[in-house]
N, C-alpha and C positions, 0 to 999 in steps of 0.2 A: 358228613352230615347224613348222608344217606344212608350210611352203614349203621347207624348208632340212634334212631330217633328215639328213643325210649331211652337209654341211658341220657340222652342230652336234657330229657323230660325228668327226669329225675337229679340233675346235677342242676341245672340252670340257678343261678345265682345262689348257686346252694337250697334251691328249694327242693322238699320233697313231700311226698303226695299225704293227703288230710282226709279229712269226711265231713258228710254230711254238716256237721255243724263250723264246715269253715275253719278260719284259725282258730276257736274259742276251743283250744285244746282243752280247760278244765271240763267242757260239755262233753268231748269225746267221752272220758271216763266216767262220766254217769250217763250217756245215753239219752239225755234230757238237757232242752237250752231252752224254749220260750220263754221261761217263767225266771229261767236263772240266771243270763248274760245283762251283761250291763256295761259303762265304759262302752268303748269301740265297738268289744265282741258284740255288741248288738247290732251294727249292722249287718243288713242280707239277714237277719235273723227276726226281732224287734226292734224298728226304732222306738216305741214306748219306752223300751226299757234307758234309754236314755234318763228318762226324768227322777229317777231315784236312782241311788249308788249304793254299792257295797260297804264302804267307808264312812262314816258321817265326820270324820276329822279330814279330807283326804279330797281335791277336787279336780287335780290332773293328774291324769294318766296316762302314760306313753309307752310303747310299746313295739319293738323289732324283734327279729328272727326268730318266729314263731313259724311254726312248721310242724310237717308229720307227711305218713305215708296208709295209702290204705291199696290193698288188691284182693279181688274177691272173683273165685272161680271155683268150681268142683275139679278144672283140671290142677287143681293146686293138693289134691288128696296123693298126688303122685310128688314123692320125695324128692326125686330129680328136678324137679318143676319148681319146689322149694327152694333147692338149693341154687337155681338157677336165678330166683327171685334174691336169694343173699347176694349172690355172686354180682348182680349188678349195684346195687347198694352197698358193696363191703366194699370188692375191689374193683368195682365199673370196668368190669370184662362178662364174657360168654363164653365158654369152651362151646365148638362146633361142634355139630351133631354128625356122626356117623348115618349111613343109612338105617342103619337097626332103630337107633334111636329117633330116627324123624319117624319112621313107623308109630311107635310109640306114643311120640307128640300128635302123631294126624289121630289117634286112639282116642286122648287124654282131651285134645280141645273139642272134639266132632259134637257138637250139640250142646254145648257147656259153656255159658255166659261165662266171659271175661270182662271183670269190670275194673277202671283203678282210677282213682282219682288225686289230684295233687292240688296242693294248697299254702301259698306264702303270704305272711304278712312280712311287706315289706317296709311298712311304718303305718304306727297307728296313733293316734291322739285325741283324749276326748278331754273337757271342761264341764261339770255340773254343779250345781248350783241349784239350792231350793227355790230360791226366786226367780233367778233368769232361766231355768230345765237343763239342757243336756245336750251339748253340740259336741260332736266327733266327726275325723275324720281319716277315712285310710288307703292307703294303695297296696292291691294286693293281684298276684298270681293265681289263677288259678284253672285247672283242665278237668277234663271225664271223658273218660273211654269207655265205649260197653260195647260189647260183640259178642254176637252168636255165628259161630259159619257150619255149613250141612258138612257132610265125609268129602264129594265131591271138592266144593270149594279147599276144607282144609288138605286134601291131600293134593291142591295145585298149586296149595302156598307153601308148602314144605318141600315137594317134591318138584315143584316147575315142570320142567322140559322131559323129568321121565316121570311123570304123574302118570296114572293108571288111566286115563283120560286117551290120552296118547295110543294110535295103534304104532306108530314107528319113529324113529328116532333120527335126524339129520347130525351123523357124526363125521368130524374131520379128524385124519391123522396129520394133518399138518400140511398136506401136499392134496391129497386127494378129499372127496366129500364122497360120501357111499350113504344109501340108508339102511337101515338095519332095525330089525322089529326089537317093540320096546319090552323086556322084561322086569320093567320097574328098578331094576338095578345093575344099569349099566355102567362099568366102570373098567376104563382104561388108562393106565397112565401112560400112553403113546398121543393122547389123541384127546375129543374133546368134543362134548352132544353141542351141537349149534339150536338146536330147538328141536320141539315134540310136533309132533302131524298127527293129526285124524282125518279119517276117512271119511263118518259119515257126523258131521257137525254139529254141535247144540248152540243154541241161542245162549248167552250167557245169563240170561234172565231164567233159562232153564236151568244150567249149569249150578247156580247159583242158588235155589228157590227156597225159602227158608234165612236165609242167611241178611243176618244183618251187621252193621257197623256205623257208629255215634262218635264223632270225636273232635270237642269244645274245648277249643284254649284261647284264653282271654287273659287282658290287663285291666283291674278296674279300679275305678278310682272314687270313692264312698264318700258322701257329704250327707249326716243324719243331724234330724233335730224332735227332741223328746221333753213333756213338761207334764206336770203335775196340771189338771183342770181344774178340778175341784177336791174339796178335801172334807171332812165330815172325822174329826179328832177320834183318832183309836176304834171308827166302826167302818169308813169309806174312804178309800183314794182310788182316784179314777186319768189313769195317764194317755195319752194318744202321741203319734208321733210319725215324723216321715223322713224316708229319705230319699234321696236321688244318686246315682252314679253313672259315670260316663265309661266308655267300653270302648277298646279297642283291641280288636279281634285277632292272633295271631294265627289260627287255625281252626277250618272249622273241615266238615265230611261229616255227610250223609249217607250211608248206601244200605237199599232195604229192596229185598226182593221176593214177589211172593205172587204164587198162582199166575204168572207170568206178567208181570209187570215188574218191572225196572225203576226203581228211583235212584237216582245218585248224582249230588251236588259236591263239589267240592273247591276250596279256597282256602291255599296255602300261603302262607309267609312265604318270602325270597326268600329266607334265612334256612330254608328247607334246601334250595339247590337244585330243585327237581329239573329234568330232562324232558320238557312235553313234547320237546319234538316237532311236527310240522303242526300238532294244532294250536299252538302258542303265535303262528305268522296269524293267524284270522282271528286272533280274539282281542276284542276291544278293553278288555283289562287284565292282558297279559303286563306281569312287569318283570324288568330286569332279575335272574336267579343271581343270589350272589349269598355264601354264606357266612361272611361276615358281616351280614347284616342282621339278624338275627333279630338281637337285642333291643334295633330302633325300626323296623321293618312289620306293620300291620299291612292287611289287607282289607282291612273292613272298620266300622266304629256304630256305637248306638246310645240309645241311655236306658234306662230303666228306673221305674219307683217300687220304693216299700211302701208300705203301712201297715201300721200298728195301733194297739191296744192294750191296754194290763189296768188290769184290776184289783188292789189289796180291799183284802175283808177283816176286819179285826187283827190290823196288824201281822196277821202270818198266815191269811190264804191269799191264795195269787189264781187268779184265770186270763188268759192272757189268745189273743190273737194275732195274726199277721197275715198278710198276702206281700212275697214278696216277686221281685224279677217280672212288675210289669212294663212291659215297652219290646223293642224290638230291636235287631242288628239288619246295616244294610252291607253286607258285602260287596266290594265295586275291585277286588284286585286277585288278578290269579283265582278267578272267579270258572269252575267249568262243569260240563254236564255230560253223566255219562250217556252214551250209547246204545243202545240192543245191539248187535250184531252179533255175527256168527263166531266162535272160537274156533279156529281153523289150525295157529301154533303159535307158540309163546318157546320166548328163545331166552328167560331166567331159568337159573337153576335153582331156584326155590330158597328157602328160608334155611340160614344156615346155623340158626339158635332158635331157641322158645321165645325170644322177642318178638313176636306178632305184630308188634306196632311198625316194625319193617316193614311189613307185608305193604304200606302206602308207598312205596317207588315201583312193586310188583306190579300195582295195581292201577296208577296212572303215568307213570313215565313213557315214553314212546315206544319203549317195547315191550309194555304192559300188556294184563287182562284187555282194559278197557280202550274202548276209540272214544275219544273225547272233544264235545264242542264248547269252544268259546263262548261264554255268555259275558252281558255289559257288569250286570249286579245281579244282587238276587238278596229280595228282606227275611228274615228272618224272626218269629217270634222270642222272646226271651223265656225260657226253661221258668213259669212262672210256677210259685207254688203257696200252695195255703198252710198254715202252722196254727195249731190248736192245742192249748200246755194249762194245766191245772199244778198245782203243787201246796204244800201246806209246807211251815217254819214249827219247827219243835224246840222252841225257846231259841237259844242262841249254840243248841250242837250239832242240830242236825236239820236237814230241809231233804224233803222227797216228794218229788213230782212225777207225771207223765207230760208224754207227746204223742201227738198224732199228725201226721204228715201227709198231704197228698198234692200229688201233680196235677195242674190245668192241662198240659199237651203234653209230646211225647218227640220235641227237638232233645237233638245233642244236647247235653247238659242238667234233662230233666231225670228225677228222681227214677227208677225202672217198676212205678208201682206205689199204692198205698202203703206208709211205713208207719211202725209205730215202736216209742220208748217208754221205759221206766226205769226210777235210778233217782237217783240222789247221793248227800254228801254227807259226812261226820268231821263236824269238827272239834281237834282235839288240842289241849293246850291253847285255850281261847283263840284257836282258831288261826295256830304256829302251822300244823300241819291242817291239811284235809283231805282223806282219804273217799274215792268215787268210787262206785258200782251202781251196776243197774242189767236191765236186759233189754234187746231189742230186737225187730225181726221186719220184716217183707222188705218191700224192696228188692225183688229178687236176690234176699239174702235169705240163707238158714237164721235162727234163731241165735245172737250172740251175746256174751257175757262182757261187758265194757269193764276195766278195772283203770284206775290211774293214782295218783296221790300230787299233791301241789302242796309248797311251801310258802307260805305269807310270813317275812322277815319285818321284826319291827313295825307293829300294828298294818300289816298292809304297806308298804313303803317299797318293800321289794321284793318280788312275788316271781316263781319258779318251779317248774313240773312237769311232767310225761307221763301219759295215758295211750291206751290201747283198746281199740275196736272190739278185740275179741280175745282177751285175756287167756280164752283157751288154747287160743295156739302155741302160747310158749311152757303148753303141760303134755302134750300131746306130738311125737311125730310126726301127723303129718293134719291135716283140716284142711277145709275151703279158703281160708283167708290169713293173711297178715298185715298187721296195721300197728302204728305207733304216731304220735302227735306229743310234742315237745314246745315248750317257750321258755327261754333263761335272761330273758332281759325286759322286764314289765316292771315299771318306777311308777310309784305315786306320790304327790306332793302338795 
């Protein structure tokens, strides 16, 4: 478990990573959802849009193994870094890095937002109805990782114990310990660095300054409800709508350091393994490490509400709002807090792949960065966020909309920033095939081109398609990002 947390993050129950719009993978490929999801896909999104449907023959909809993947960083303009991103995705391995190439990697991540987020539906169902509105509900997977680290930091995660950091080196031949000054690339195969030494010591709040790290993983479980208010024949429909979901928390990490102040929370699943070592006797929600636990193994639970809005104008304008993810998480297990202290030696040998997400056993295990206290709980607010979507209906072939997105706070899980889309759909063969694009940016994103295409069999009855964040990437060697988002089992009846 230890060796592999980003591969396991990416296989678990066959989920793999999504975007911003959740599993509503037809929204991935046009870059716009307020105005367009409906069914399920509208929780976490609009529950308004519960109260009208896609369909008007057609009034459940169920829905599994809906998935996608998204990873977004400038150190991904480096080929190697690509290929290492396939490499875990294709064949769930890592080739080791040589010293040369951990050089490289400390190059490639030094100052450069890594972000990647994952997303499964694991069963979705919705019921609507012009009279009774719109009730769905789903259970779904889902994480975010964003990281920034300064040169200092990533050249401790790569290179551990002979980090430049380091003025000498505790090496054993097997019989004797001697020290020996650190040249950044020390290498025996007689023998064996026990750990890095410095002489004249940094606060790791110093070490570190600049450097931050976000990382939300959760189970949630969605109950929405959506209905038409009032209705004014072919000039106003006016829908409102809410939902709730219940949360339990499999992972969560804080760490943000800046001008010399230290934060860092952290609560992991047993299902992680980790090794805390003697601060795990004094902490009052330490639990049992065990990694086959995983699967049924929380540390924390909450809830949270949507609300929503949508408005049709003469049949084919839409204005639509939402606030969702309000409420909070209370963490009570494997619950801890880091420490300031001195960096004096650290006895890993650093990162032995471009998997970063490693770097969490580096960083709190007992012979981590960090000295870590036991805490009982700690609340958290929910990554709330506001959604504001405009779109117009061009008879029945094509609809094009915007979004605009922005974050309330700035916990694990929140947006990294004001975003905003445009996009929409064509549909072709009354609506057999529909082909998405659009574009969209911030978010501590570049600017990206969404493409996708989705197949609706049999008036809607059985609906199938894969979409991509950023289309450019699979025109281009090498860019900031790769992403894809898939669903091949969505029934209507």
């Amino acid at each position: 478990m230890k060796q592999s947390l980003f591969i396991l993050a990416v296989l678990i129950s066959t989920v793999t990573i999504a975007q911003t719009e959740l599993i509503a993978y037809p929204s991935v490929g046009k870059g716009v959802a307020s105005t367009f999801v409906t069914d399920y896909h509208a929780l976490g999104i609009n529950p308004a849009n519960l109260g009208w449907k896609a369909y008007d023959n057609k009034s459940i909809t169920i829905g599994t193994t809906e998935l996608g993947f998204a990873v977004n960083s400038e150190a991904l303009t480096n080929q190697g870094l690509r290929d290492d991103v396939k490499g875990i995705v294709v064949n769930r391995t890592l080739d080791s890095l040589s010293n040369e190439e951990k050089i490289e990697a400390i190059k490639s991540f030094t100052d450069n937002a890594f972000n990647f987020n994952f997303d499964s539906n694991i069963f979705g169902f919705s019921f609507q109805n012009s009279v009774f509105g719109g009730i769905a509900f789903s259970i779904r997977t889902r994480a975010n990782w964003s990281s920034t680290f300064n040169k200092e930091f990533t050249d401790l995660l790569f290179k551990g114990n002979q980090s430049s950091y380091f003025d000498s080196l505790s090496y054993s031949n097997g019989i004797d310990t001697s020290m020996v000054q650190n040249n950044g690339s020390y290498i025996d195969s007689s023998g064996v660095v026990l750990n890095g030494q410095v002489n004249i010591p940094l606060n790791i709040s110093q070490l570190i300054n600049g450097t931050s790290l976000k990382l939300s993983w959760n189970r949630e479980y969605h109950l929405g409800y959506g209905r038409r208010l009032f209705n004014i024949e072919n000039k106003l429909e006016v829908f409102a709508g809410i939902g709730v979901k219940y949360i339990q928390g499999i992972a969560y990490f804080n760490l943000e350091s800046e001008n010399g102040n230290l934060k860092m929370i952290s609560a992991l699943s047993s299902g992680f393994n980790l090794d805390y070592g003697i601060a795990a006797i004094n902490n009052p929600s330490a639990l049992v490490q065990n990694a086959q636990s995983f699967f049924r193994s929380s540390v924390g639970n909450g809830w949270g509400v949507d609300i929503g809005g949508h408005v049709v104008l003469l049949n084919k304008i839409h204005i639509a709002a939402s606030v969702t993810d309000i409420g909070s998480m209370t963490y009570n297990g494997n619950v801890y807090e880091g420490v300031d202290t001195l960096v004096i030696n650290v006895s890993s040998s650093g990162l032995s792949n471009v998997n970063i997400t490693n770097a969490l056993p580096d960083l709190l295990e007992n012979t981590g960065f960090f000295k870590l206290k036991g805490i009982e709980k700690i609340t958290i607010s929910l990554p709330a966020t506001l959604r504001l979507g405009g779109s117009i209906e061009l008879g029945k072939i094509a609809h094009l909309g915007i979004d605009l997105v922005a974050p309330f706070n700035d916990v694990p899980g929140s947006f990294n920033g004001f975003s905003w889309g445009v996009g929409g759909d064509l549909k072709l063969f009354k609506g057999l095939i529909v082909l998405m694009t659009g574009m969209t940016g911030g978010g501590g994103h570049s600017v990206q081109i969404p493409l996708g295409i989705n197949f609706a069999l049999k008036g809607g009855a059985y609906e199938f398609g894969i979409a991509s964040r950023d289309a450019v990437t699979f025109f281009r060697d090498n860019g900031p990002s790769v992403s894809a988002a898939m669903g091949f089992a969505r029934v209507r009846f």
